[in-house]
N, C-alpha and C positions, 0 to 999 in steps of 0.2 A: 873523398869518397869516389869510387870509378865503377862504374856498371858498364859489362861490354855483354851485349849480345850475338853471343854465335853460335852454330848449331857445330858442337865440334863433340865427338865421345869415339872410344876405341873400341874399332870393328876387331869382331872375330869372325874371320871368312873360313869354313870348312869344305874344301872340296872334294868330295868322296869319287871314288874310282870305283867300278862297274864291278858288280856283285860275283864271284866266281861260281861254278854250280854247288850248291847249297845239299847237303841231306835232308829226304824229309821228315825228321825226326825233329829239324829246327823248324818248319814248317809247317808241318798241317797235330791237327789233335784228333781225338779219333770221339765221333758223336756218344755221348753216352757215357763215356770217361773223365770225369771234372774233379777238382776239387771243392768240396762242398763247410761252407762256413759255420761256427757253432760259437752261441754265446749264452753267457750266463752271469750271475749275480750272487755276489757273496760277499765275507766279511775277511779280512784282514788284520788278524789281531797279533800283540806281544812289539805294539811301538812303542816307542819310548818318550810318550808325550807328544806325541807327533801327529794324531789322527784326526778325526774329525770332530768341530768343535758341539758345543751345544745347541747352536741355531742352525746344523744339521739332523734333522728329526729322523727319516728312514735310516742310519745307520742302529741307533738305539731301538729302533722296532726291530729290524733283523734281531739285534743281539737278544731283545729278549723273547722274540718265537724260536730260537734257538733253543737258548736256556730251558722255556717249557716243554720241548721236544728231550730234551736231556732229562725231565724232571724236577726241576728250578723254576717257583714260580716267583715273579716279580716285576712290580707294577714297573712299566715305563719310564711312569714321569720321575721314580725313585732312583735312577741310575745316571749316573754320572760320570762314564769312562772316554779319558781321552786316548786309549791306546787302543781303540778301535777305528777302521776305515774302511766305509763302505767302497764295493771297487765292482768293474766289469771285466769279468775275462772274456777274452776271442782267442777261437784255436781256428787250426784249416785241415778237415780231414779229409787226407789224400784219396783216392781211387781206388776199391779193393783194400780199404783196411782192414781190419782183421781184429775179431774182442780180443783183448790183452798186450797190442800193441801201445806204445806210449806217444805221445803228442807233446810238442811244445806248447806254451801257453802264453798269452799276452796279458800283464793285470794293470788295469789304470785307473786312478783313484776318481771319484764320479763327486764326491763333495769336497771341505775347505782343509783334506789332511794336507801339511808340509810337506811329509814326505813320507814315502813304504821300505825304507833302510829299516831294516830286521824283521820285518811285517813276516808272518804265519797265513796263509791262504787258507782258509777252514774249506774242509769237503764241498764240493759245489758243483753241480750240475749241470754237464755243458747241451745246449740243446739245438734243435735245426730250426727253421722259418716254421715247420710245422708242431712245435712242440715235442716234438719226440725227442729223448735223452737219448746220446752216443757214444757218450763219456763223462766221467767224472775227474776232477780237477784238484788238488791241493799239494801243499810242498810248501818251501821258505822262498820268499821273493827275492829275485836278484835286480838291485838296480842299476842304472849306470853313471848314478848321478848320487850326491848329498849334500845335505845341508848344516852347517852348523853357525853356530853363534846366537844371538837373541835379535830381537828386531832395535832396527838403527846400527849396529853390530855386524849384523850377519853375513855368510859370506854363502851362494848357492850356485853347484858345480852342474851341469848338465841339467838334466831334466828327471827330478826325484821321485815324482809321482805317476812314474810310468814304470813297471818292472818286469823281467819275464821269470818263467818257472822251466827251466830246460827238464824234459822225459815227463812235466809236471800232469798231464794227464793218460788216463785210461782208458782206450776205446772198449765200454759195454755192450756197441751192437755195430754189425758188419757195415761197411760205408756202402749206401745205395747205386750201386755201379750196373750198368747195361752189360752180359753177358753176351759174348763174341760167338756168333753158331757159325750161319752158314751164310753170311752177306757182313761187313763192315761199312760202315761210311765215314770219309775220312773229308774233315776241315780244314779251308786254308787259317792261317791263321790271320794273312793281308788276302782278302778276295782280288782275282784278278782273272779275268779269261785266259790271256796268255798261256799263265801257271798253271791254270787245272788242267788244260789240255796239256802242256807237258806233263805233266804230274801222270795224267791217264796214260801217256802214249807210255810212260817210262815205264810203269809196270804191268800196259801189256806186252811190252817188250820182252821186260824179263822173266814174268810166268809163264805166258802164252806167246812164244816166238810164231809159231804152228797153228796154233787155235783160235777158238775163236776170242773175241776181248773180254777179259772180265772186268776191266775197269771201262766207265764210261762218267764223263763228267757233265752233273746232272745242271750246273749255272758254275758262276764263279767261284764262290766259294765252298760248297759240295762235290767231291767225289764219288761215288757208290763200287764198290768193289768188290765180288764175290770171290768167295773162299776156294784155292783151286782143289780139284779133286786127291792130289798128291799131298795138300795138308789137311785134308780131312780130320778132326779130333786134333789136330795140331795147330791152332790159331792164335799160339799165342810166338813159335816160332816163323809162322806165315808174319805177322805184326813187325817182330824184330827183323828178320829179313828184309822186308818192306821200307823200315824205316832207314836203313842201311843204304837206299837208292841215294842215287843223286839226280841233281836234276836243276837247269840251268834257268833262275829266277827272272822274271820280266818285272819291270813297274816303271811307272808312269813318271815320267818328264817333271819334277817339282821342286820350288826355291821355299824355303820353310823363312820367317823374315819374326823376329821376335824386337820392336821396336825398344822394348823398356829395357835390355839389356844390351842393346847394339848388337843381337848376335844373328846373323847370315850366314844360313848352309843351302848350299846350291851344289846340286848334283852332277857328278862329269858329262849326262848325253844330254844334257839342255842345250839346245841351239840357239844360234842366234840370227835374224834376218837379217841381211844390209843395210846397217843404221849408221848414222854421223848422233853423235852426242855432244852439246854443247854443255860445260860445266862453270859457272862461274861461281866467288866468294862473295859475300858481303858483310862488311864487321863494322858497326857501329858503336862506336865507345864515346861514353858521360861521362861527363865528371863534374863532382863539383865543390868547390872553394866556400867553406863558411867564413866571411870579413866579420871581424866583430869591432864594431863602434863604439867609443869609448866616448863618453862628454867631458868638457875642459872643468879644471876641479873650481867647484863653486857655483855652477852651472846647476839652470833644472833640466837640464837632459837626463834622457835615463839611456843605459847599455841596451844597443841591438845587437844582434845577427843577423846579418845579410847573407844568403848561398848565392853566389854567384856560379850559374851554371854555361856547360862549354860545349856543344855536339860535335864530335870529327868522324865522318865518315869513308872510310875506305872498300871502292870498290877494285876488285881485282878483276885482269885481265882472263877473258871468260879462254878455258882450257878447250878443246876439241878432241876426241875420238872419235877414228871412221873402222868398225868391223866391216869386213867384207864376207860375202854369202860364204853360210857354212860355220864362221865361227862359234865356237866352241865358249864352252863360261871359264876357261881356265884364261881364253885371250882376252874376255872382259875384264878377269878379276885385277892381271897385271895391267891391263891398260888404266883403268880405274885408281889403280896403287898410282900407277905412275905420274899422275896428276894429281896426287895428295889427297885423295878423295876420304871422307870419313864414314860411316858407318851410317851416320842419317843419311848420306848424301848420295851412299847407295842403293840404299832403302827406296830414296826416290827417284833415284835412276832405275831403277828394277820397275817400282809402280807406272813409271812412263812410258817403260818401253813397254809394260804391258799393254797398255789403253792404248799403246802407238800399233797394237799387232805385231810387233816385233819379238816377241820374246816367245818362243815354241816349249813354254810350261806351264804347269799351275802353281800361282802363286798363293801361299797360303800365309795369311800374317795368325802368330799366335800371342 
């Protein structure tokens, strides 16, 4: 038996280069403009033995307020169908939708069905946080997954009980969108001072070379931007125009350090002070020998086991890096490599050099 403790796992080091100027179409949203969430509750029927069992009770309520809504009256506790499953749809209705436009659909089964392979969505109501219907929902489920065989047998591909309805919905009522007059306000989507005021100066630049600003930015992440008089009633190509800028992104010095997968992204303009780093190993390995005693035959001894155990420890000769003022994380990252360094081990060289003041970022563990 050998037990060695060492802190050893394979680092992924990302080191990303300086952002080129950006559009702000990838950048900021515009207040008032969102996509807004809809859900709803309904039945799934035409499995094939597949749905929910009997110590599921709200599917067989649904089924049979259904039924009396259809003209079918019968008691509850009378009913006994396994080819029904209760399910929850979610849709995401875009910005300026429009009744008659279609929606995808999300359906996942909410009690103990196997799985929604062939399931039928029954008509279903999709609704906002305030109750209000936007659309309505049915079609054949499409999964990405199934199941077959019987239990102890069986064999299941993906995930069954989750399926979508592509076009499966209908918008009935127009999406609650802020209409664009004579002032816009535009969102970063990363807040940053740098960026708004670029943001501001780029398109007073370009509408108002001459005049006076229409854009002024109200904090970090708020713009406010009036409509110029040349797109008057035209706001929606004033918008595309806009978005069409460019415009050269800032953000903040930061090493993102995620321990449970070994994985370290550190950014190209992260500096670094005048440090020396001393790195050393320490690997300690057990092990150990079970002797098993036998007594001489005739004897009243009885058989032991004995483990005889062994400590050997090995320290290694402690490595050195010295950055000098101004380095860069690219000069860390190979200095680091080059003394075999692993992924914990620069996790806590990054933590060290933080608390040492040396390290000109934010470190952020996730």
């Amino acid at each position: 038996m050998r037990n060695i403790y060492r802190a050893a796992t394979f680092a992924i080091i990302l080191v990303q280069t300086a952002l080129p100027a950006a559009r702000l179409k990838e950048l900021i949203s515009l207040e008032g403009v969102r996509d807004n969430q809809l859900l709803g509750y309904g039945l799934v029927v035409g499995l094939a033995g597949t749905g929910d069992g009997r110590q599921t009770v709200f599917p067989v309520q649904s089924l049979t307020n259904l039924l009396e809504r259809m003209g079918v009256t019968v008691s509850a506790s009378a009913i006994t169908v396994k080819n029904t499953a209760a399910v929850l749809i979610t849709a995401t209705l875009p910005p300026f939708a429009q009744p008659g436009a279609k929606l995808d659909v999300t359906v996942a089964a909410v009690g103990d069905a196997k799985t929604l392979q062939g399931g039928l969505l029954i008509l279903t109501s999709l609704r906002a946080p305030n109750g209000d219907v936007y659309a309505v929902a049915q079609g054949p489920v499409v999964t990405g997954g199934f199941t077959a065989g019987r239990a102890g047998s069986g064999t299941t591909v993906n995930h069954p009980t989750v399926g979508r309805i592509p076009d499966g919905a209908i918008i009935e009522r127009g999406a609650p969108s802020s209409n664009i007059t004579a002032k816009v306000n535009i969102q970063l989507r990363d807040a940053d001072f740098a960026t708004a005021a670029r943001v501001a100066d780029v398109i007073n630049k370009h509408f108002a070379p001459d005049k006076d600003v229409i854009a002024h930015a109200q904090n970090s992440a708020l713009i406010s931007v009036a409509i110029p008089a040349a797109f008057s009633g035209r706001t929606t190509e004033f918008v595309a125009e806009m978005e069409d800028l460019t415009v050269e992104v800032d953000r903040p010095a930061k090493i993102v350090i995620n321990e449970r997968t070994g994985t370290i992204v550190l950014g190209k303009e992260v500096r670094i002070s005048p440090v020396a780093i001393l790195h050393g190993n320490l690997t300690v390995e057990i092990q150990t020998k079970l002797n098993v005693s036998q007594p001489l035959p005739g004897s009243k001894g009885t058989t032991e086991v004995t483990p005889e155990t062994t400590v050997a420890a090995k320290d290694e000769k402690v490595k050195n890096v010295v950055l000098k003022d101004g380095a860069t994380v690219e000069e860390l990252v190979r200095a680091l490599a080059a003394i075999g360094s692993t992924a914990r081990d620069v996790i806590a060289i990054l933590q060290n050099l933080k608390a040492a003041g040396a390290l000109e970022a934010d470190l952020e563990v996730i």
